[in-house]
C-alpha angles and dihedrals in degrees: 000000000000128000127222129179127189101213086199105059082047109118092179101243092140108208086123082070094042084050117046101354082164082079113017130049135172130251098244081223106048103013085235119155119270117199109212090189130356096210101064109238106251107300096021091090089097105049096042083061088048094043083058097043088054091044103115089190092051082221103143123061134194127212121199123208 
């Protein structure tokens, strides 16, 4: 699994960060996404998809393989 984000459809909601903070964090000025690591560390896998599914930007996106 790898993790992209796209910082300009981010709207700064931040339930990436409520949902998987192991892998996203916020910019302190604009409240944009920050990916820590774009491959989850082992059993994150699940809320980083879930972390893309609640993003009401879409702006995260998960690509298996």
């Amino acid at each position: 699994m790898k993790v992209e984000v796209d910082q300009h459809a981010c709207v700064g909601s931040g339930q990436c960060l409520l949902t998987a903070p192991d892998v996203f964090d916020q910019r302190d000025s604009d409240a944009v996404v920050e990916l820590l690591t774009d491959t989850p560390p082992d059993g994150q896998e699940q809320a980083v998809r879930n972390a893309a599914r609640g993003c009401p930007a879409s702006a995260i996106t998960v690509v298996d393989g």
